[in-house]
Structure formats: structure tokens, C-alpha cells
Backbone as CSV, one residue per row, in Angstrom:
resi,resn,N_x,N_y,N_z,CA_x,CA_y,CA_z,C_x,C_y,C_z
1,UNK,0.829,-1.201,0.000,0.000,0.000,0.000,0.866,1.255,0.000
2,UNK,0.529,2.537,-0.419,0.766,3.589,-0.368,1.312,3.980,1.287
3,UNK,2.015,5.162,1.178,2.065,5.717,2.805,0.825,6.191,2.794
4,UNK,-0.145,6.308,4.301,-1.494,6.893,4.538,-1.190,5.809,5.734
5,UNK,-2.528,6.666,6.190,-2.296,6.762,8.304,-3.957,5.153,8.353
6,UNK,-3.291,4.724,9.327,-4.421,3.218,9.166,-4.830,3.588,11.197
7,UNK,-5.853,3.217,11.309,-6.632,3.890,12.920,-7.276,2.890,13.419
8,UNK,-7.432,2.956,14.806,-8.374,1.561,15.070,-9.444,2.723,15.756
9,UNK,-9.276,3.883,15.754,-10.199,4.930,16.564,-11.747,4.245,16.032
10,UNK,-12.574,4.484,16.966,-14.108,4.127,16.682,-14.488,4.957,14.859
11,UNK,-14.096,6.455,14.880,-14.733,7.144,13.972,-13.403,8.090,13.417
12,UNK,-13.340,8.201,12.317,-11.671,9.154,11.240,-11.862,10.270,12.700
13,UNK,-10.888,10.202,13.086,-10.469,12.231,13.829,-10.603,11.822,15.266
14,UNK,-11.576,10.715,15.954,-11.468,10.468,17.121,-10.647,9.945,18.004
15,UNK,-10.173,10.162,18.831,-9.451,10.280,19.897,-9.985,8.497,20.461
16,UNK,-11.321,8.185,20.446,-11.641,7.386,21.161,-10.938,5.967,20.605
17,UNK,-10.629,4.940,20.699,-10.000,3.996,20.676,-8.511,4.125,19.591
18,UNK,-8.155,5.018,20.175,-7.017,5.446,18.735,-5.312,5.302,19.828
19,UNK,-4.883,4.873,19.294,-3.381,3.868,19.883,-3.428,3.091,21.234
20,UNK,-4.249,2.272,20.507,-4.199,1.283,22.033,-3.035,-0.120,21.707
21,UNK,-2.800,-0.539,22.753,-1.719,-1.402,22.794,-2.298,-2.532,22.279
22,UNK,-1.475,-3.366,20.800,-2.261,-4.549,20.213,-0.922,-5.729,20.008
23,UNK,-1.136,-6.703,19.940,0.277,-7.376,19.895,0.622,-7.244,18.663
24,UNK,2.226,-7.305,18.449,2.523,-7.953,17.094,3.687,-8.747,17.279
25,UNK,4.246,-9.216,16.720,5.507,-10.355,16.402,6.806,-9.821,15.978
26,UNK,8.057,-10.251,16.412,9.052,-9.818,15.525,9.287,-10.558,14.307
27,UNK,9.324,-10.215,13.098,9.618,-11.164,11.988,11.160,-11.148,11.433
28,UNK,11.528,-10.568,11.566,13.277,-10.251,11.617,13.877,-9.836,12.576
29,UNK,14.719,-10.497,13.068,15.673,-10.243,14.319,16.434,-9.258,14.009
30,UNK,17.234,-7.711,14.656,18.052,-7.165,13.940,18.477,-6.692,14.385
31,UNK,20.419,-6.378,14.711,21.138,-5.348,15.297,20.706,-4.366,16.172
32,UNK,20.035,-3.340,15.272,19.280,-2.416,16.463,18.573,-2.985,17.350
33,UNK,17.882,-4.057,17.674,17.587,-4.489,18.863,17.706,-6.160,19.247
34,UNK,19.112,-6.060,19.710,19.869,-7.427,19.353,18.774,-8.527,20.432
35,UNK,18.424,-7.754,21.085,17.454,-8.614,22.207,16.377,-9.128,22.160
36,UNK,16.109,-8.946,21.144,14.760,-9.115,20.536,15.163,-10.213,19.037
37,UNK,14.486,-11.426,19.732,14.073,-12.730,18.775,12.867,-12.468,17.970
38,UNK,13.646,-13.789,16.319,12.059,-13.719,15.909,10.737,-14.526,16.126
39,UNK,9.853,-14.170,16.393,8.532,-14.725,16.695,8.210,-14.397,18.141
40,UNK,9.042,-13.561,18.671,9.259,-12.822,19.671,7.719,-11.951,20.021
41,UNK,7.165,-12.267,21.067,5.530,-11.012,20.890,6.456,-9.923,21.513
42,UNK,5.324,-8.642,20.954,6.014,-7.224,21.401,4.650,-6.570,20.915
43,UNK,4.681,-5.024,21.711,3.366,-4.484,21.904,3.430,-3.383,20.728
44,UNK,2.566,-3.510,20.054,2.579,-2.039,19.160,1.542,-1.094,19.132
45,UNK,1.750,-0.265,18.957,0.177,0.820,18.888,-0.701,0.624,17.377
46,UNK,-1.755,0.203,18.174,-2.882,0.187,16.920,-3.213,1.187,16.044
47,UNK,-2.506,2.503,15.984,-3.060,3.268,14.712,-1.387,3.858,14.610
48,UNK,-0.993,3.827,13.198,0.014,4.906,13.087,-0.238,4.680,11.365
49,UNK,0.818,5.939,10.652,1.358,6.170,9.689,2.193,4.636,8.711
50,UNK,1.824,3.886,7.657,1.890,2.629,7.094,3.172,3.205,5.690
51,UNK,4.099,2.584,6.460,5.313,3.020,5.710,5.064,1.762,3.753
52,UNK,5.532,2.246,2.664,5.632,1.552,1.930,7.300,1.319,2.344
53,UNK,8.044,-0.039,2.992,9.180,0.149,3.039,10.498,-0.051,1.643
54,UNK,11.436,0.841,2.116,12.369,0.819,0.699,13.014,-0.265,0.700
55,UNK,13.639,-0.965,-0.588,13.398,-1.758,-0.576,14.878,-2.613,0.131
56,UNK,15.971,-1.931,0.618,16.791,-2.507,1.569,16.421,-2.056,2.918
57,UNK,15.246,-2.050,3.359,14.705,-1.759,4.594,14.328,-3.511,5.056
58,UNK,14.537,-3.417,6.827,14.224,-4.362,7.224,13.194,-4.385,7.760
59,UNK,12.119,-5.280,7.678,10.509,-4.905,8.548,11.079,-5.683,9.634
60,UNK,10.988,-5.488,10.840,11.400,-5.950,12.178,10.198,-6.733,13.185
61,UNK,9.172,-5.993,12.927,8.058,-6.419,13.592,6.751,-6.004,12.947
62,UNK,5.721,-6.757,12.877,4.593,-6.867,12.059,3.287,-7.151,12.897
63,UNK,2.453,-5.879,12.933,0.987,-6.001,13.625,0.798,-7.316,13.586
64,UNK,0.229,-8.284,14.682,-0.506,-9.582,14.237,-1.828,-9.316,13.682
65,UNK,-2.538,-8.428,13.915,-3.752,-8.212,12.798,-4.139,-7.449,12.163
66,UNK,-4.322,-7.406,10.648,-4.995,-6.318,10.355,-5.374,-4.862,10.325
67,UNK,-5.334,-4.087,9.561,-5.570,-3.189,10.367,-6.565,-2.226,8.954
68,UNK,-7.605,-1.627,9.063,-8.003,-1.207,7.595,-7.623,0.408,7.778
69,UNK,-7.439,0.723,6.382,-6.911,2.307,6.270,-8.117,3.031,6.714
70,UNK,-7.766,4.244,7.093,-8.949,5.254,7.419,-9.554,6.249,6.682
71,UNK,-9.091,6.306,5.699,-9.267,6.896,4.739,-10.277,6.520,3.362
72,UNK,-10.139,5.540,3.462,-10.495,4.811,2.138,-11.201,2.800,2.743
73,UNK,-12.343,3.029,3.224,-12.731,0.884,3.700,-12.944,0.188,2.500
74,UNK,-12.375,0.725,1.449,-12.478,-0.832,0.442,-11.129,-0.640,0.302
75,UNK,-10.382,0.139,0.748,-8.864,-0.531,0.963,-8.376,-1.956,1.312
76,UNK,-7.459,-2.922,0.706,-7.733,-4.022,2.020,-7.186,-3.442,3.203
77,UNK,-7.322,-4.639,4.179,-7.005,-4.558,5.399,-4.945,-5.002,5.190
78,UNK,-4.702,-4.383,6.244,-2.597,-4.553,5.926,-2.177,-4.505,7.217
79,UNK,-1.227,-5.521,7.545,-0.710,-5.713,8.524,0.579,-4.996,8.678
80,UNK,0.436,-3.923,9.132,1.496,-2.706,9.401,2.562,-3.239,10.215
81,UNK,3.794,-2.367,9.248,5.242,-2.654,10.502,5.193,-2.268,11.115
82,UNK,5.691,-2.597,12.708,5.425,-2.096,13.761,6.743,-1.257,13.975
83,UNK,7.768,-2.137,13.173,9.325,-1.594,13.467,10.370,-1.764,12.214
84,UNK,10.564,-0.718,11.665,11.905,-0.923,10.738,13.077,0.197,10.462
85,UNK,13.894,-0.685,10.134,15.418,-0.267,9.968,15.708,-0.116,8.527
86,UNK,16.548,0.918,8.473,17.504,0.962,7.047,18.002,2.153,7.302
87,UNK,18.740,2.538,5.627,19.747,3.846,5.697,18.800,4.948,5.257
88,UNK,19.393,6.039,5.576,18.614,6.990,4.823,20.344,7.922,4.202
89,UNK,20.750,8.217,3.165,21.762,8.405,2.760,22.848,7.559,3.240
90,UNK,23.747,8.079,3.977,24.784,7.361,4.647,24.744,7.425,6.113
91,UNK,23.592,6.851,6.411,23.256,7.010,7.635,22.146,5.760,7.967
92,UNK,22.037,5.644,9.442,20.841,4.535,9.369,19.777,5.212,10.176
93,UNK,18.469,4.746,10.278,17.094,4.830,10.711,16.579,3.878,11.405
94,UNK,15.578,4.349,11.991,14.736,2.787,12.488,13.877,3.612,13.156
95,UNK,12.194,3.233,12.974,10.989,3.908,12.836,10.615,2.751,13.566
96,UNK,10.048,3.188,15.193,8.979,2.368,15.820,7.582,2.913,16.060
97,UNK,7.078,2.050,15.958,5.527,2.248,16.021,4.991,1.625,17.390
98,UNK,5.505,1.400,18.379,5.724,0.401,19.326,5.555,0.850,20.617
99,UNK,4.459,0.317,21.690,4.883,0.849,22.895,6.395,0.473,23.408
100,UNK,7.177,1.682,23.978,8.304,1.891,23.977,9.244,0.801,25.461
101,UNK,7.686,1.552,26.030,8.487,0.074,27.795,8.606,-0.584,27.636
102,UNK,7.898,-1.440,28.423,8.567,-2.954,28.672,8.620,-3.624,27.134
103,UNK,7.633,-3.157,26.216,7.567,-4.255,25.319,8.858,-3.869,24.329
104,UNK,9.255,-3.228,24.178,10.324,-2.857,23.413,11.913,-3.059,23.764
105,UNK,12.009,-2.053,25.113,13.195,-1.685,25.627,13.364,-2.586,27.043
106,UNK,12.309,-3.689,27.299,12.416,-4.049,28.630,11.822,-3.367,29.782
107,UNK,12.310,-3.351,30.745,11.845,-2.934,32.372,12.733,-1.865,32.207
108,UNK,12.657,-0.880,33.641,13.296,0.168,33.927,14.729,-0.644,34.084
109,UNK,15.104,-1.723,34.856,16.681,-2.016,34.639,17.382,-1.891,33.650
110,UNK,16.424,-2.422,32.544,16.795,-2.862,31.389,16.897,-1.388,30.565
111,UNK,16.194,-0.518,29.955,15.322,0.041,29.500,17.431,1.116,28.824
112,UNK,17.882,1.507,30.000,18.656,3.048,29.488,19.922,2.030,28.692
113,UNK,20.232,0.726,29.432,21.162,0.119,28.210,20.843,-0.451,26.829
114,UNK,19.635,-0.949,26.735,19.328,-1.585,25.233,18.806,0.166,24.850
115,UNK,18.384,1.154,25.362,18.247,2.266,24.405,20.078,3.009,23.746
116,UNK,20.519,2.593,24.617,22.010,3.257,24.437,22.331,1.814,23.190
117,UNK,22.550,0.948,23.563,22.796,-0.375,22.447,21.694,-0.043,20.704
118,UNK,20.618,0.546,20.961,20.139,0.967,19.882,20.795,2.750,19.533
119,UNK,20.770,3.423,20.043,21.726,4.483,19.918,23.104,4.767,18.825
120,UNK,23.926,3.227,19.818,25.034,3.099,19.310,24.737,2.015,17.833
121,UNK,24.226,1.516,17.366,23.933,1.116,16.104,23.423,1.438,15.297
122,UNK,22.406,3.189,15.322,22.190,4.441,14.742,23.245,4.724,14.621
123,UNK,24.223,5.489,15.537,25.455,5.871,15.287,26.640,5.687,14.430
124,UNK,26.978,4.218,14.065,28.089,3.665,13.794,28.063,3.384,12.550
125,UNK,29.008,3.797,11.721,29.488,3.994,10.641,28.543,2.655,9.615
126,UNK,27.783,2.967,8.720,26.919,2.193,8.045,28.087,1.598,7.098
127,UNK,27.719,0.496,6.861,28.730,-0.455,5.960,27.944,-0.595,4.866
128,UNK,28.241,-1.770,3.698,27.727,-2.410,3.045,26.854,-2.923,3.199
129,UNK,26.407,-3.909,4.090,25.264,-4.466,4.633,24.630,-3.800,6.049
130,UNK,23.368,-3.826,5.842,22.600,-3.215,6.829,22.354,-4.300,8.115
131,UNK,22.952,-5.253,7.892,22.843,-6.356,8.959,23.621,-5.619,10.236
């Protein structure tokens, strides 16, 4: 699909059921979040912005259901990335859609080193492979 914004809100513009916590899966394991296995559950927010990803982009994690655009209901329904990585020039990215606590970054123990471990793999000199 196109980029355009997909909602689980009751009605387009409402506030009312709009980013609630829905599961999704990791489907690629990846550097930026070395801690995170695939088939791994992890929490994502039910409405965001539906990236078309480029095409050395990694989808990391994938809504487990559905989700229909808001814009347009004979759209199909698309199971949005929840999380992906790639370069943007000579540089890297990584776009979460994801509740950020526990389901992402762990517990508060956990939470300031795997954000610094994702940090430092934004940071570091992009190679050839985005692995």
C-alpha cells in the first residue's frame, strides 16, 4: 500500500479507541535491537502512519492483525510494521511504532542500556550491509 495513516479509533479524527496497545511479532531479528528474537511477541500501537518500506529496509516487527486504512474501507485490510530499519543516505534509521516500555526496551533495569545499544547502532558507521 501507499504511505497513509491506518486507525483503530471508533470514527476518522477520534481520539476514542485510537493507539491502544495490540500485539505484534518480531519477523526479523536485527542489530538495532539485538534482544529481541524472531517470533518474539512485542506491543505495538494500533493506529500509526503505514510506511511503503524501501526496498533494503528491514521490517522488524509486524501487527498480528490487520488493520483497515482510514481513509479509504475498500482498501484491504494490511498488517502494518510495527518496526523498521535501514539507511537513509549514509546514515541509518529505524521507525517504531511500538509501545516503547517494557515491550520494546524491557523494564526500567533494562530500559537506558538496550536504548544506548540501539543508539550506538544508529550511530556507527553504516557499511555495506545493513545487517
Amino acid at each position: 500500500p501507499p504511505v497513509r495513516q491506518y486507525c483503530s479509533g471508533k470514527t476518522p479524527g477520534s481520539l476514542e479507541g485510537h493507539s491502544l496497545p495490540v500485539p505484534g511479532t518480531i519477523v526479523n531479528p536485527h542489530p538495532a535491537f539485538p534482544w529481541l528474537g524472531k517470533g518474539q511477541e512485542v506491543t505495538l500501537l494500533s493506529c500509526g502512519t503505514v510506511y511503503q518500506p524501501a526496498p533494503h529496509a528491514t521490517v522488524i516487527a509486524l501487527r498480528d492483525e490487520p488493520l483497515q486504512a482510514v481513509d479509504d474501507p475498500h482498501e484491504p485490510r494490511y498488517r502494518y510494521p510495527g518496526a523498521l530499519a535501514g539507511s537513509i543516505g549514509r546514515g541509518r534509521a529505524v521507525i517504531i511504532n511500538m509501545v516503547v516500555g517494557d515491550s520494546i526496551f524491557g523494564g526500567p533495569e533494562l530500559r537506558p542500556k538496550r536504548v544506548l545499544e540501539t543508539l550506538s547502532w544508529l550511530a556507527a558507521p553504516r557499511r555495506e550491509s545493513m545487517a
